[in-house]
N, C-alpha and C positions, 0 to 999 in steps of 0.2 A: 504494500500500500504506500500511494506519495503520501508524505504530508501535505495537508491544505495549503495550499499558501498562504492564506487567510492568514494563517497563525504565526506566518513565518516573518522575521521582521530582521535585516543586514541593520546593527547597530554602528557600522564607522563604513570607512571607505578602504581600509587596509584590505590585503590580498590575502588567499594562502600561502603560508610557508611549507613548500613542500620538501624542506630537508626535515621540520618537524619529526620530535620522533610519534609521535599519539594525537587522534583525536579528541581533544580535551570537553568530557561533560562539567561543566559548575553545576551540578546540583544543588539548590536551594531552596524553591518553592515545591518542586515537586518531590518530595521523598519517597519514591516508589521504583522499584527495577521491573513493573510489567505496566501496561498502558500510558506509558507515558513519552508521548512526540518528540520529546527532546529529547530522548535518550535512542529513542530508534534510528532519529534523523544520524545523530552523532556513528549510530551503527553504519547505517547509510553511506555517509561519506567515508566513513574509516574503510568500508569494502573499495570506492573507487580510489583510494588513495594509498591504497594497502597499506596500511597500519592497523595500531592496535586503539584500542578507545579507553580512556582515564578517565576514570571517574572521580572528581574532589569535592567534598565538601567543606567549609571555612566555619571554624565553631567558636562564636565570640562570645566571651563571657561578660559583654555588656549591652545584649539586648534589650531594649527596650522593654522594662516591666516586667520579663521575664524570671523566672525565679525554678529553682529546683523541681517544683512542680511542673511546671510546662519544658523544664529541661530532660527530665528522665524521661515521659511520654514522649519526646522526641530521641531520644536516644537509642531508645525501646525498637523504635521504627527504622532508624539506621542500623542499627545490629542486624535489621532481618535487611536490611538493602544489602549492606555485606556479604553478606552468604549469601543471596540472590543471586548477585552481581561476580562472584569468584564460580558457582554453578553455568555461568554465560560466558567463562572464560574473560572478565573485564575487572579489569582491579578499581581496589575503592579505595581512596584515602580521605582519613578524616584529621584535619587539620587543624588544630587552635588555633586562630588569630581574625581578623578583621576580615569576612569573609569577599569582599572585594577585593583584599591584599592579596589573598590564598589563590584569588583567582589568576592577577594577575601575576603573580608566580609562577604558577605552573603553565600559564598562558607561553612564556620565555620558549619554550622547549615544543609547543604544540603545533600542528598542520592547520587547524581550525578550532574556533572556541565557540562552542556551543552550548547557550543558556537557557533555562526556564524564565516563566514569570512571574514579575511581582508587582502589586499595585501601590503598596506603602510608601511613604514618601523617601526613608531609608531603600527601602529594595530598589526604588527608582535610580537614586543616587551611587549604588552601589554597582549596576548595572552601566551606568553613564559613566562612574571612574574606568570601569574597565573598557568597557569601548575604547576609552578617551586613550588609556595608558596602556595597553595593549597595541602590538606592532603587528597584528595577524586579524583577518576575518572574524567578527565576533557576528555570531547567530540567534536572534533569540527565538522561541517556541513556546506558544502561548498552550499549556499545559491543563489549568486548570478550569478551566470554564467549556460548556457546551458549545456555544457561541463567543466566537472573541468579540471584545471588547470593542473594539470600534464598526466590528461587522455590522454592530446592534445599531449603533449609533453614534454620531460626534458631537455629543452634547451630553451634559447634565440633564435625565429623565427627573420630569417633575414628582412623579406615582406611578406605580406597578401599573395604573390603567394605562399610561403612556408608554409604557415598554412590551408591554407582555405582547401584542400582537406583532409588534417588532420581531423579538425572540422568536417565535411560535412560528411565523414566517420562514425560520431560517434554520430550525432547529432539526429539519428533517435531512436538511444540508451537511447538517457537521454530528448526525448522530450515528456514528461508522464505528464498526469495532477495530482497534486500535492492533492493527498486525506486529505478533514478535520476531524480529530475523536475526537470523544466525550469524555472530560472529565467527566474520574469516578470519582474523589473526588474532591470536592470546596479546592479550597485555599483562597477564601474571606473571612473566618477569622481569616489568618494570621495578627498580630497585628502590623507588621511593615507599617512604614511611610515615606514617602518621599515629594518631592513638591507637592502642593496641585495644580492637573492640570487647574483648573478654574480660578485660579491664577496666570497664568502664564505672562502676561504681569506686574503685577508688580515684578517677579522675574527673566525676563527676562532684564527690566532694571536697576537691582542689580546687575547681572553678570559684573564682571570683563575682559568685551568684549568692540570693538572696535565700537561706537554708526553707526558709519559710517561705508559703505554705509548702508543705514535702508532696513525695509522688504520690501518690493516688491510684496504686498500680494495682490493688485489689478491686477496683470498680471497674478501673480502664485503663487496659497496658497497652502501648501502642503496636504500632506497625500492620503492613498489612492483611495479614493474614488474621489478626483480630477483628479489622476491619470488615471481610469479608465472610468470616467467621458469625458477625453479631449481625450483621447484613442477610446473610442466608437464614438466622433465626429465626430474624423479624419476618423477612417472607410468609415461612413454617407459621407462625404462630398469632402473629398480629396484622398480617398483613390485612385481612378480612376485615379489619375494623377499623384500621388507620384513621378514616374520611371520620369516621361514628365517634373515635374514642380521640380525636389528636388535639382536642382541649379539655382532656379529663386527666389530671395529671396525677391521681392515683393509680390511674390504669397503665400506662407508661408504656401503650404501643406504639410508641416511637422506633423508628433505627437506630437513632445514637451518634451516626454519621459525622456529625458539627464537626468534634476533634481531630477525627480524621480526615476531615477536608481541609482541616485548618492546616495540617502538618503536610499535606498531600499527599497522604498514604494512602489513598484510594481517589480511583480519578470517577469523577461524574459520571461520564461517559461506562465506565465499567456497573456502575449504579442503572444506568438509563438499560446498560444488556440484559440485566436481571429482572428488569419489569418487560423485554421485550413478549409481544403475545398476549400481555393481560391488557383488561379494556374496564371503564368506568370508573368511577367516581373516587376509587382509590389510590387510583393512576395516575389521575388526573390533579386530583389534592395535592400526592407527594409530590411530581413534577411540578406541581405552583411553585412549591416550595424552595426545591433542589434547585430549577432553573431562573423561573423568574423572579421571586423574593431573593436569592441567591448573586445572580447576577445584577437584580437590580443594584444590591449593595457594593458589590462592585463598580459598575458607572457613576458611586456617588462617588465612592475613594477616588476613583481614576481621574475623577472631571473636577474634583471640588478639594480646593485648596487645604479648606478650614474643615476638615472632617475629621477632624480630633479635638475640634473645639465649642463652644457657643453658637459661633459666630457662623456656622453652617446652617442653622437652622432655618426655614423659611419666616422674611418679614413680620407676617400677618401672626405668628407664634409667637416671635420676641415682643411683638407690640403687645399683644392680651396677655402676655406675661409678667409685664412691664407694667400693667394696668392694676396687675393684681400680685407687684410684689411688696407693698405693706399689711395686705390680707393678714388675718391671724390665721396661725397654725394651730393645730389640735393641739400640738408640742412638737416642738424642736429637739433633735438628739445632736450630741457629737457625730464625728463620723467612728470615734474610737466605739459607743455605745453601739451604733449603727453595725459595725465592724462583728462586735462581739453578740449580734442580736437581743440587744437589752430594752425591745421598745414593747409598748404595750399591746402589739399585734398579734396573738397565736401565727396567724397565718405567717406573716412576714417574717417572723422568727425563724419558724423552721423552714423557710427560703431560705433564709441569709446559711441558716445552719446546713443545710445540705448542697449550696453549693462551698462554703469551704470547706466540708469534707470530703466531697466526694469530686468536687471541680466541674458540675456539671446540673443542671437544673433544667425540668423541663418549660416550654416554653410559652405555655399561657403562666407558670407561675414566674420567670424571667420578667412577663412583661407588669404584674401586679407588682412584682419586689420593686422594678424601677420608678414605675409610676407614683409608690407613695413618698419615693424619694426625696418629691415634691415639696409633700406635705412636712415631711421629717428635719428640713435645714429652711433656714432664712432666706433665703435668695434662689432663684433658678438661676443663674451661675455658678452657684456652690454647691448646688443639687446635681449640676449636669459634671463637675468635677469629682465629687462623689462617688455619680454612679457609673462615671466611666474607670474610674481609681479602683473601685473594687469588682466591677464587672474583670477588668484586664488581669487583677491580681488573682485573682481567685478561679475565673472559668478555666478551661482547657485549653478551650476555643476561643479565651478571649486575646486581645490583640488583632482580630480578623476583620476582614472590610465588614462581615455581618455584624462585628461587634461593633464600631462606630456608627452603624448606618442605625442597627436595634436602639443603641443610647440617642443618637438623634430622633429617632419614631416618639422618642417620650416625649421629646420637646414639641412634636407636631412634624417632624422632617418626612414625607412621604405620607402624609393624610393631610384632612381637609377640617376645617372649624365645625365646632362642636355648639351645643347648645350653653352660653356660658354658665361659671358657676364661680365658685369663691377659689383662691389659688389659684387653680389649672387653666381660669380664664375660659376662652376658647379652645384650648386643647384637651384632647378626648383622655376623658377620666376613667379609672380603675378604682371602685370604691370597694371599702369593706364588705357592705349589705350586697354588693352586686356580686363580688367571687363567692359568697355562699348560696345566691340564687342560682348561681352556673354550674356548679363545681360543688363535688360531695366535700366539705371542707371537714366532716370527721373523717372520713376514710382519707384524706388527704393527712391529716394528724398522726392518726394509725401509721400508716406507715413511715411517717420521721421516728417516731417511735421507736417503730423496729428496726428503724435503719440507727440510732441511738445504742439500742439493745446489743447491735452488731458489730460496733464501734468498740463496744466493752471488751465482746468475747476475745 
């Protein structure tokens, strides 16, 4: 199979260097050794160029927000690229340092340099040094989305109503299953070295990371074979219910997916093969989800500057917010009380409580936890710093374009004015009396409970 070219994007004007000894992969965004275009491409060329293909990854211990928790789930998931990738005859090296730097390092000695992609304003930049500072062909290959990014469109989408037909257009274009080919020449005796992956836990607690919160490897270990592993379940067992049950979040037939799309250990597209053949209303729900809510946050990261900040949110939000920031609060918390679930919400409590245990919360109770965030600080700019500071530290998944685009939805980013009220203004509320009209809120209890109980044993 070609790659699309859609997806394929020449970052500089540099040439091939064909005394190169390997065709160099930077893996970054994609962490995955099957479905994934930029690793096949890199196959690709290494057969017309006959060499072998290098795989690097660059492991910086001051990622943004990042903390031991979201560093072992990622680890987890290169351990298995590893042994993948040495099974396909292509060696992996995994590198401490500025993974720009790592790139263009081993960029020195390559035929061609071929990258995945990234939407963050870092990944962006990191991609642009090496272009810039690399002396050879740099490639990139837009990996993790169904439809690339600018296929959809060259502009900031207002709401999922503005894109989705977009998407949906074009989605039968780019939903092809993702061919594995064979490497012609070994690269396992390239002599270079990086961490020794067996070892990873004592140089995981070397990193110059945050010990807190820790891994969370009993709920969800990464890589992908887990991925595909909890994905096959969900089929098996929940699949029949998704559409019926995927705002009942005691029932919890969701996939689980978020984390590992976050890390790229399982690509879309391999998600999209697995519903191929089924039809209706539960197809159709998850693909909302996976493609166009998904991608839509994507086109906000990619298009919009301020998408880590306030300042993203649409006018007509900041202004009714603005209207109604002397309103009284019910009460005010720190964010430390906030932090340690000390408010006087049951509900919110065991939100806050089971995403920092477990790094993961489903996602009509995501969006009730955000929303009263509102209510719980002085200011909607210290609300929206708040609930992006511990949305990032604490999810899995968080750091991710859905994780700025979700924290903007609270402020009104991607919906539409509400009927006003006290606080939230014109922005669409999430009240107490309303999640237990929706939502079995003791069986929702019940189970923090036991997941508490679990915690002990």
């Amino acid at each position: 199979m070609e790659i699309d070219q859609r997806r394929m994007l020449t970052l500089n004007t540099a040439e091939y260097n064909k005394q190169g000894e390997y065709v160099l992969y930077w893996m970054q965004q994609s962490q995955r050794a099957e479905w994934n275009q930029a690793l096949e491409y890199a196959i690709q060329q290494s057969a017309e160029l006959n060499k072998g293909v290098l795989v690097v990854f660059g492991l910086t211990d001051n990622y943004p927000e990042a903390s031991l928790r979201h560093y072992t789930f990622m680890v987890e998931g290169l351990q298995e690229v590893s042994s993948q990738l040495a099974e396909r005859n292509i060696k992996f090296v995994l590198e401490k340092g500025e993974p720009d730097q790592v790139a263009i390092k081993y960029a020195e000695k390559a035929a061609l340099v071929v990258c995945d992609r990234g939407y963050l304003r870092h990944q962006k930049q990191w991609r642009s040094n090496l272009a810039e500072k690399s002396g050879v062909k740099v490639v990139q290959v837009e990996c993790d989305v169904v439809v690339p990014v600018e296929t959809v469109s060259d502009k900031e989408e207002y709401a999922a109503r503005t894109i989705r037909s977009k998407i949906q257009d074009l989605t039968g274009e780019f939903r092809v299953k993702v061919t594995t080919h064979q490497v012609g020449k070994s690269s396992l005796n390239l002599s270079y070295q990086g961490l020794e992956m067996d070892k990873a836990p004592e140089w995981l607690k070397q990193l110059n990371i945050a010990k807190k919160p820790g891994p969370v490897s009993r709920y969800f270990k990464g890589g992908t074979s887990q991925a595909k592993k909890r994905f096959k379940q969900w089929l098996k067992d929940s699949y029949e219910h998704y559409n019926a049950h995927r705002n009942k979040p005691h029932k919890e037939d969701i996939s689980f997916m978020s984390p590992y799309l976050h890390f790229g250990q399982i690509s879309p597209l391999w998600i999209l093969e697995q519903l191929k053949g089924r039809r209706g209303e539960n197809r159709e729900s998850y693909e909302e989800e996976l493609i166009v809510r998904r991608e839509l946050a994507i086109n906000f990261v990619h298009y919009n500057p301020h998408y880590d900040s306030y300042q993203c949110i649409p006018e007509w939000a900041e202004e009714t917010l603005e209207d109604h920031k002397q309103d009284e609060r019910p009460k005010v918390y720190t964010k430390k009380q906030l932090e340690n679930a000390e408010t006087d919400d049951p509900y919110w409590n065991a939100a806050m409580h089971t995403m920092r245990e477990t790094g993961y919360l489903h996602n009509h109770m995501r969006m009730y936890w955000g929303k009263q965030i509102l209510l719980y600080t002085n200011t909607p700019q210290y609300a929206y710093q708040v609930a992006l500071e511990l949305n990032n530290r604490y999810f899995l998944d968080g750091r991710d374009c859905n994780s700025y685009a979700n924290i903007a939805w609270l402020f009104g980013k991607h919906d539409r004015g509400w009927t006003e009220r006290e606080v939230w203004g014109k922005v669409r509320p999430m009240t107490r009396n309303g999640l237990e009209r929706k939502i079995d809120t003791e069986a929702y209890l019940d189970k923090v409970k036991a997941l508490k109980k679990k915690e002990k044993s």
